[in-house]
C-alpha positions as CSV (number, residue, x, y, z in Angstrom):
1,X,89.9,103.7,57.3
2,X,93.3,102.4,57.9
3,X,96.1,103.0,55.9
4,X,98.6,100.5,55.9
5,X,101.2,102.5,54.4
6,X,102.1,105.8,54.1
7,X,104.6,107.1,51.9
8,X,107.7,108.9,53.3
9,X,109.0,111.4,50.3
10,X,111.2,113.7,52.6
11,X,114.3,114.8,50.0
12,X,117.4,112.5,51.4
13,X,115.7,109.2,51.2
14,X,113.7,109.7,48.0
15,X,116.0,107.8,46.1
16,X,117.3,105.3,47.7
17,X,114.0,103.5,48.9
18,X,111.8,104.7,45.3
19,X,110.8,101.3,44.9
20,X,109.0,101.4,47.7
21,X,107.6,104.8,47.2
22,X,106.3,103.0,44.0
23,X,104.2,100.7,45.7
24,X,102.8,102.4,48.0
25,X,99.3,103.5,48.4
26,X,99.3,106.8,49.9
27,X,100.6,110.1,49.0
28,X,101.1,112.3,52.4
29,X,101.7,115.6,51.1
30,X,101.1,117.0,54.9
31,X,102.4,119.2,57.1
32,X,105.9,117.3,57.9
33,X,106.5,116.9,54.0
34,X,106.0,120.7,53.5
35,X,107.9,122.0,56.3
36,X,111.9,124.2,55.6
37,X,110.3,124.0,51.8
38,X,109.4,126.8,50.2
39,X,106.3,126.8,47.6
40,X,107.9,126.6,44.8
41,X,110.3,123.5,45.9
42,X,106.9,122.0,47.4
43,X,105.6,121.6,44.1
44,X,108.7,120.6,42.4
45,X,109.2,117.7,44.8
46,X,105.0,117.2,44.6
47,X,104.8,117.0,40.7
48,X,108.2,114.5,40.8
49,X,106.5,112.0,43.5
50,X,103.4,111.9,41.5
51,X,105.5,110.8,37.9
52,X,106.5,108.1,39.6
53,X,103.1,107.2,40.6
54,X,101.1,107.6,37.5
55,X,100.5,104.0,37.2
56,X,99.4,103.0,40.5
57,X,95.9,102.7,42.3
58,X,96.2,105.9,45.2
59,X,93.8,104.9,48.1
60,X,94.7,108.2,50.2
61,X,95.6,111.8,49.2
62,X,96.8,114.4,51.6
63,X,98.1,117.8,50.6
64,X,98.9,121.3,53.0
65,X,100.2,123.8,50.5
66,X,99.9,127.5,50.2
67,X,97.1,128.6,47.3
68,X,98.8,131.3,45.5
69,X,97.6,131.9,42.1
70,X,100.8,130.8,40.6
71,X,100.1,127.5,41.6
72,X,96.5,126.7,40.9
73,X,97.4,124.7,37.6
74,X,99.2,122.8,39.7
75,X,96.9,122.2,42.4
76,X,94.0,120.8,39.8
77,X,96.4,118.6,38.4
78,X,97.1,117.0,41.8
79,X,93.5,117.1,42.5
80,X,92.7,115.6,39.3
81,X,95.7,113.4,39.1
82,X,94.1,111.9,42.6
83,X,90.6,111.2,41.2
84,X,91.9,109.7,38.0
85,X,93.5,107.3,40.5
86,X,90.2,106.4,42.6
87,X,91.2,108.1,45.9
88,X,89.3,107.1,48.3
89,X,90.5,109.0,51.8
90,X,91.2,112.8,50.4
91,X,92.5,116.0,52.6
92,X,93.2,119.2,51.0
93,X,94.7,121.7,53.3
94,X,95.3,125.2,51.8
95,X,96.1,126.7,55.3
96,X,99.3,127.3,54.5
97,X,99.8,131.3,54.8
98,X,96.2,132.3,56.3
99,X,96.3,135.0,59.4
100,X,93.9,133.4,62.1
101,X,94.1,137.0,63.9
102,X,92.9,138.7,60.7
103,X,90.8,135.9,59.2
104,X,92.4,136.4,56.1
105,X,95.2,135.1,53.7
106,X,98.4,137.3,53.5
107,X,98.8,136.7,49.8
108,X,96.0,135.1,47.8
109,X,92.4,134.7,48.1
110,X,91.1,131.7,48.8
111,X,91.2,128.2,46.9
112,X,88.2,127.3,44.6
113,X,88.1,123.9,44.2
114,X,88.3,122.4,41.1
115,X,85.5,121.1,38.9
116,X,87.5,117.7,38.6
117,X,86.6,117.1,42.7
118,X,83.0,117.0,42.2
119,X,82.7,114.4,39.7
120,X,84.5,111.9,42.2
121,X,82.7,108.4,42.7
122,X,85.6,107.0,45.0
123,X,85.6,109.4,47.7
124,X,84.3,107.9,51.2
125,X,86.3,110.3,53.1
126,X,86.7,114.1,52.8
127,X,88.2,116.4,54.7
128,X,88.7,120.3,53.3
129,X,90.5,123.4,55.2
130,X,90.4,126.9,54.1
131,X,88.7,126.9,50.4
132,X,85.3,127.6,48.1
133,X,82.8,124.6,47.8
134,X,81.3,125.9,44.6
135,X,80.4,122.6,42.5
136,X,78.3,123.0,39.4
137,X,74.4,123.1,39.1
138,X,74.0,119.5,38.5
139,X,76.5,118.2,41.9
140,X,74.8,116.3,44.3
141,X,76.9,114.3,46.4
142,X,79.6,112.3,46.4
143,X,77.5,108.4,46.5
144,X,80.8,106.6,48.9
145,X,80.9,109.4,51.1
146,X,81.3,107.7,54.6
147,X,82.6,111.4,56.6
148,X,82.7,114.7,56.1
149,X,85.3,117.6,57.4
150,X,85.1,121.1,56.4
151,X,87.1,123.8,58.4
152,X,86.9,127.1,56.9
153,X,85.1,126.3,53.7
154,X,82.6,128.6,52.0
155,X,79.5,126.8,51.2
156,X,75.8,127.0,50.1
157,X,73.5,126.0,52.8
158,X,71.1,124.2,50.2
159,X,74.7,122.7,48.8
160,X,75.5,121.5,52.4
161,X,72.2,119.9,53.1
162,X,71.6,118.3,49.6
163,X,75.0,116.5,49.7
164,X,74.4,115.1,53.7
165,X,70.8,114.4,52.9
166,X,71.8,112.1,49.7
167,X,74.6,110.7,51.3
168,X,73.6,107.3,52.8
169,X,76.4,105.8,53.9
170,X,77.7,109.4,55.9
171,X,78.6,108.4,59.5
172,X,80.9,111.1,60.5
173,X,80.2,115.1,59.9
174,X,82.9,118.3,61.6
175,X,81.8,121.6,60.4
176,X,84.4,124.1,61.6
177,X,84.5,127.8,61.0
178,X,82.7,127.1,57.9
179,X,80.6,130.1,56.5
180,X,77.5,129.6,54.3
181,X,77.5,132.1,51.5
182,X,73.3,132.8,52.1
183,X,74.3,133.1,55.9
184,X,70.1,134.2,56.1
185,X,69.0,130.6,55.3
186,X,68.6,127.9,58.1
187,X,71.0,124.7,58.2
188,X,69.1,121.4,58.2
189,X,71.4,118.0,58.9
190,X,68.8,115.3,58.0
191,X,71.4,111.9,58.1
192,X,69.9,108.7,58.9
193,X,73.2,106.8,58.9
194,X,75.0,109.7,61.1
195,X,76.6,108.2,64.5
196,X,79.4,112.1,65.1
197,X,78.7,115.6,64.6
198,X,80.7,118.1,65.5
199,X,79.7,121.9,65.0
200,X,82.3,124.3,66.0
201,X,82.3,128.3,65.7
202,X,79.6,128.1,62.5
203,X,77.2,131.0,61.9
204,X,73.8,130.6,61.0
205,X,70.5,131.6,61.4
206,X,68.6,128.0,62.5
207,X,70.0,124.4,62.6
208,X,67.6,121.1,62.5
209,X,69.0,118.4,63.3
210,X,67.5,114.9,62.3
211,X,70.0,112.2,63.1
212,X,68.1,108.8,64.5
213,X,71.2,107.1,65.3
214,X,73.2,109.8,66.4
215,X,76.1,108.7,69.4
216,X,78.2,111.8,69.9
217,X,77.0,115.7,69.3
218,X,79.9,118.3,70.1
219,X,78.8,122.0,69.5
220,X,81.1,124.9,70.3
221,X,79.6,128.2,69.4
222,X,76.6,130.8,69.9
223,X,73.2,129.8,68.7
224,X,69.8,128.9,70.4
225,X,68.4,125.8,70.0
226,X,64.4,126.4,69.3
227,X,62.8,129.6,70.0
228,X,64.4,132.2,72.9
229,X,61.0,133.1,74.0
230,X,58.7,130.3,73.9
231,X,59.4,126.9,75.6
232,X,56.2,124.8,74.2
233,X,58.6,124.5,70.4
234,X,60.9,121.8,70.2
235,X,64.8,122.7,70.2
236,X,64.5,121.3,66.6
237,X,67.0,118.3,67.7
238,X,65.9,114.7,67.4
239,X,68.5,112.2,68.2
240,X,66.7,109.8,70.1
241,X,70.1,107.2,70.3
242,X,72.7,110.1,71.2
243,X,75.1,108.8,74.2
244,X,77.5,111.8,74.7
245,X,77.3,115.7,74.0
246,X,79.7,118.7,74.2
247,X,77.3,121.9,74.9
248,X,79.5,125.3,74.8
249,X,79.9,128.6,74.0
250,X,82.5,129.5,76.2
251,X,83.6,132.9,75.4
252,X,81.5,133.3,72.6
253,X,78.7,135.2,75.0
254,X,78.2,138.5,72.4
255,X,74.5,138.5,72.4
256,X,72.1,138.1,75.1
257,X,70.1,137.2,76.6
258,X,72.7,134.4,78.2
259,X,72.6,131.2,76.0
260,X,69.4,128.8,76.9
261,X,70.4,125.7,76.4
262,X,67.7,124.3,78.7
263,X,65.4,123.5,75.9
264,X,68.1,121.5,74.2
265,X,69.2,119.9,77.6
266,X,65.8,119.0,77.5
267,X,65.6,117.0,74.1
268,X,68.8,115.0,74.8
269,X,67.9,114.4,78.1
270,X,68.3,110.6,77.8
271,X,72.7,111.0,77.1
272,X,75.2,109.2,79.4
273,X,77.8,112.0,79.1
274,X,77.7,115.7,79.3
275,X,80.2,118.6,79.2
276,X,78.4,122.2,79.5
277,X,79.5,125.8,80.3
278,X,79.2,128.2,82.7
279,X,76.7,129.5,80.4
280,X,74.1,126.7,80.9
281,X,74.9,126.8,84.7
282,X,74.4,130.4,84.8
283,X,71.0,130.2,82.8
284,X,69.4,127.9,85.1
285,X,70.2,130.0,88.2
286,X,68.3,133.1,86.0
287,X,65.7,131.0,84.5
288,X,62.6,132.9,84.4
289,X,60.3,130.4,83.8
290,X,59.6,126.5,85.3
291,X,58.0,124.4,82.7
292,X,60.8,122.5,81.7
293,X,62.6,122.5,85.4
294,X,63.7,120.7,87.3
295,X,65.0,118.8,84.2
296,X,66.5,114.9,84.9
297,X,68.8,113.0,83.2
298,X,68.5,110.2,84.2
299,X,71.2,108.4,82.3
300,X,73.8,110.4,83.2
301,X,76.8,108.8,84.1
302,X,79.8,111.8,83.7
303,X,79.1,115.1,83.9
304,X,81.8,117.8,82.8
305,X,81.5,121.5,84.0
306,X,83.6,124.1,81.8
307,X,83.8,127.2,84.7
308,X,81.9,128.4,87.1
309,X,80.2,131.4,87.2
310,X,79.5,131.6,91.0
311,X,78.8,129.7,93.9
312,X,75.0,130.1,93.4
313,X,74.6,129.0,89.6
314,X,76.6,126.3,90.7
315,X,73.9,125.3,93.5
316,X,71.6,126.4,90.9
317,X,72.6,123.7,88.6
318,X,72.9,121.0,90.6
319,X,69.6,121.4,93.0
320,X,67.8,121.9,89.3
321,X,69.4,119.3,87.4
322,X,68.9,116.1,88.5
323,X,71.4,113.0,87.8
324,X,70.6,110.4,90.2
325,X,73.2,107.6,89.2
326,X,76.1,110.1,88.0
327,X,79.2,108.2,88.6
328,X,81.8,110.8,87.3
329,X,81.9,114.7,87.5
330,X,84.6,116.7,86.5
331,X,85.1,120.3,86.6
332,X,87.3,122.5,84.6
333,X,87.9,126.3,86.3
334,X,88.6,129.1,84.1
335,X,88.5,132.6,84.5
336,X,85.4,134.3,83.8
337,X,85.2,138.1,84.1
338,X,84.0,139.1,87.1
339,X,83.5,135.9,88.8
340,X,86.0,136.5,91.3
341,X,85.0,140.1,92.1
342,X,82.6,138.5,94.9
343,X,84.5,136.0,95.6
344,X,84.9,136.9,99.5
345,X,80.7,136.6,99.6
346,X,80.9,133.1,98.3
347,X,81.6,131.4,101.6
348,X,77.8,131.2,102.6
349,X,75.4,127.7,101.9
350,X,73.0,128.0,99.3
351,X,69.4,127.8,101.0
352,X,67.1,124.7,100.1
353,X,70.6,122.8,99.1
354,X,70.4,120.2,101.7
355,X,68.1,117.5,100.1
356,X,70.7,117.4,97.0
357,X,72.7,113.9,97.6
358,X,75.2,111.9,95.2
359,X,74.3,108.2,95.6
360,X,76.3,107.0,92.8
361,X,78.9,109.5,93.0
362,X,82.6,107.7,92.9
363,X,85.1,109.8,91.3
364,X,85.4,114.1,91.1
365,X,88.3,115.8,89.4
366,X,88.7,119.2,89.5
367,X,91.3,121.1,86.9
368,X,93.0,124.0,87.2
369,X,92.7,124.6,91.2
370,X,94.5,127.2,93.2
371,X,92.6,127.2,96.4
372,X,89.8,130.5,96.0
373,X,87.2,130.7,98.1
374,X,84.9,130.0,95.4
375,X,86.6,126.6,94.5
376,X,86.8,125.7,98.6
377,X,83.2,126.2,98.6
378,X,82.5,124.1,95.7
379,X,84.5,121.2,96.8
380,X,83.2,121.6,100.6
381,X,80.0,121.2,99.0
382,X,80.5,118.1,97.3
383,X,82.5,116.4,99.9
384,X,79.0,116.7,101.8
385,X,76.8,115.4,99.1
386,X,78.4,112.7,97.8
387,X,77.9,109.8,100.3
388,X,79.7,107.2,98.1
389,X,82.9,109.0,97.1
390,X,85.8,107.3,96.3
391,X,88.1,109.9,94.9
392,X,88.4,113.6,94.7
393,X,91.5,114.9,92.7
394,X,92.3,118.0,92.9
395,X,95.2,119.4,90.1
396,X,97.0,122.6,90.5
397,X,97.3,124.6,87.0
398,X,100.5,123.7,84.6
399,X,102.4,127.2,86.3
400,X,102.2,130.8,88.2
401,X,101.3,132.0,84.2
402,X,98.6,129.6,83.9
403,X,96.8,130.7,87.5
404,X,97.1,134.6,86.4
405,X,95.2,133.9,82.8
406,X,92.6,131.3,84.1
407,X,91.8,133.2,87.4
408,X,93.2,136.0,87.5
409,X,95.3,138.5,90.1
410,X,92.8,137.2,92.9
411,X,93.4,133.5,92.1
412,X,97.3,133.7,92.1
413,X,97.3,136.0,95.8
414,X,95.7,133.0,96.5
415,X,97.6,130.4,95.3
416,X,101.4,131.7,94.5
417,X,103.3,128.4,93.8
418,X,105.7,128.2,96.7
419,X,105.8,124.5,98.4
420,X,104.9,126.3,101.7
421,X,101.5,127.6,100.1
422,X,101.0,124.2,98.4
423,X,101.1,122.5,101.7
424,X,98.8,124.9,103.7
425,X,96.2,124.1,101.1
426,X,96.6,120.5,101.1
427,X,96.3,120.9,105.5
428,X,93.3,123.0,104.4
429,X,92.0,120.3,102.3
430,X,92.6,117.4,104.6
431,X,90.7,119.4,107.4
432,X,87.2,119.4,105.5
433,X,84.2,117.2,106.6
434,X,83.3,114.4,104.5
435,X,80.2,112.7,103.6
436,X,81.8,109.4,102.9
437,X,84.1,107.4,105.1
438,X,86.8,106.2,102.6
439,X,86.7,109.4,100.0
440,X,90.5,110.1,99.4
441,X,91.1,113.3,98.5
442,X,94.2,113.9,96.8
443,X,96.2,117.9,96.3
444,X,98.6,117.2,92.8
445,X,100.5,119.4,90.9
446,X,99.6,119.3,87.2
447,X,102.9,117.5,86.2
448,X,102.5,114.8,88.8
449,X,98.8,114.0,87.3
450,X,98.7,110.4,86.7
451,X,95.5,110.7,84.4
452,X,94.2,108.4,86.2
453,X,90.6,110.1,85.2
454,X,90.5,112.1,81.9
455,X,87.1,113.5,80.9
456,X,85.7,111.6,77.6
457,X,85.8,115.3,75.5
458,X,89.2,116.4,77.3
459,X,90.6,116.3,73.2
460,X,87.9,119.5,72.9
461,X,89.6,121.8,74.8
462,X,92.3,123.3,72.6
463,X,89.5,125.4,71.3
464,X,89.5,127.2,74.1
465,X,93.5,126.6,75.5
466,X,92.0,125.5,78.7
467,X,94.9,122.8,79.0
């Protein structure tokens, strides 16, 4: 929903432009308005805004603020003040003060939500950040509710699923670091209207997924999709109109056996654009069984690899994963433990590679290079597979600091930063044998990137600070 005006209520300009504050309809009590202030001016300059809107129609509501129990009275009065007023767009953000490190708030517990929230009929956007969803016995759902946010919320399971489930018009659902309070219980997301979902670092024992016209699924975290030992069940996902998917659990890899998502790769094999892990590269070079391989998706059209593991799951991957009119693949290195330690054996073809060719292939980007043998090989490889390529861009990491965290010692021996080394690997580059006759391969520094080619999930990767 666009908001055509959005009210600035910073201190020195209060005043002088109040008629306008007046008409507006918007109240952005965000991160900007709260910043230098402490809590107690915050809500001083909070409860004087909102006198001098108690007569006019608010369309959006946004609030960071710290939940100290001194303050609750306030907060339900703001909240309630902005359902009296038929809010429409409302984000409540009680980050303010909570330790990330420690998962917990340094004062304070955290914010309960009041009972005013849930008797909203205006609401068709929501978007909630460290708090309790506890409505009363008789809630259901909020009827306008067009998208869903929660990040750090506490929720019932059965809560969750009867307020998606009975909310017709919902098109847009994030579930972030949310926590169910019956953490035993399965998730179900049954939407028929639902075209995003987005499930990052959740925790839960199942997930079923029923979303017909589904366009975009992005899941960050650690969870198998169907059973981890039979392959005949169903990965319990059915979104038979889903065009793009995020598949990771980067760093997330606590329990094993490695994450399969083979069986999932399998229900959404029909998507035009896919970003996996190392983890689902690494799991099909270890795959012990060969009912559902070699799996084609044959509506690929970009492909986005988060790490790789070694040379071989890499081969793996690709010879067992067929995309025959892939027109895009970009490839993100990080450092994964132990990766490099054979990185010196990594030099050799992979047998049975040879009848693996990109006929559609145009454009490869690869992120974060600094010349190991493991990336040489990789890139050797795909300058001998790809008959059609027009473009293979190759971009150094942001700085010396960025090689020794993604890649470690090994990487930055390799790779040092001096202008000498830079050019040895571009002569090294330049030298390599080419599959098609006008590839141009290109050796840039991160700051001279022209972004000519960004990945359609590059806004992902904060989560893991690959950037």
């Amino acid at each position: 929903m666009d908001i055509d005006m959005i009210a600035d209520f910073s201190q020195p300009i209060l005043h002088p432009f109040q008629s306008l504050q007046l008409s507006a309809s918007s109240l952005d009590f965000g991160v900007e308005f709260a910043s230098n202030k402490t809590p107690g001016q915050l809500a001083e300059d909070i409860n004087r805004i909102i006198k001098l809107h108690e007569n006019h129609k608010i369309e959006r509501f946004r609030l960071h603020f710290r939940p100290l129990d001194i303050f609750v009275s306030d907060i339900n009065n703001w909240i309630e003040f902005a359902v009296a007023k038929g809010v429409q767009v409302l984000e409540l953000d009680f980050s303010m003060g909570f330790d990330k490190p420690n998962y917990q708030f340094d004062k304070g517990t955290s914010f309960r939500l009041p009972e005013s929230l849930y008797r909203c009929n205006s609401i068709t956007q929501l978007s909630l950040s460290h708090c309790n969803f506890h409505p009363p016995l008789d809630f259901i759902s909020f009827p306008a509710l067009q998208s869903l946010s929660l990040t750090c919320v506490n929720i019932r399971a059965h809560v969750l699923e009867t307020m998606i489930t009975n909310s017709p018009q919902l098109y847009s659902l994030s579930l972030v670091n949310s926590s169910w309070v019956d953490m035993d219980e399965s998730i179900k997301v049954l939407a028929q209207e639902l075209r995003r979902l987005a499930i990052i670092e959740c925790w839960f024992m199942g997930i079923e997924i029923c979303a017909p016209k589904l366009q975009s699924f992005i899941f960050y975290g650690e969870y198998y999709f169907g059973s981890q030992y039979r392959l005949d069940e169903s990965s319990n996902v059915n979104v038979p109109m889903l065009e793009d998917a995020f598949i990771s659990s980067y760093n997330m890899e606590s329990s094993e056996p490695v994450h399969d998502y083979i069986l999932l790769l399998s229900d959404i094999r029909h998507v035009k654009i896919l970003t996996v892990c190392s983890a689902t590269q690494l799991r099909f070079h270890y795959y012990q069984f060969e009912e559902l391989l070699p799996l084609s998706l044959l509506n690929l059209r970009e492909l986005q690899l988060l790490g790789i593991y070694c040379f071989e799951s890499f081969c793996s991957f690709l010879k067992l994963c067929h995309f025959p009119i892939l027109e895009k693949l970009f490839i993100q290195i990080v450092w994964i433990p132990g990766a490099l330690s054979d990185d010196h054996k990594q030099l050799e073809d992979v047998p049975e590679f040879a009848e693996v060719v990109f006929s559609h292939l145009r454009v490869i980007k690869v992120s974060n290079f600094v010349g190991t043998n493991l990336e040489m090989s990789v890139v050797r490889l795909l300058l001998q597979r790809a008959v059609c390529l027009e473009n293979l861009v190759l971009v150094t990491p942001k700085s010396s600091e960025s090689i020794r965290r993604l890649n470690g010692a090994a990487a930055e021996e390799a790779f040092p930063g001096p202008n000498t080394s830079f050019m040895s690997l571009q002569h090294q580059i330049s030298v390599l044998p080419k599959a098609s006759p006008k590839a141009n391969v290109i050796l840039v520094k991160f700051e001279e990137d022209d972004l000519a080619f960004v990945p359609t999930h590059q806004k992902y990767y904060n989560w893991y600070d690959l950037a």
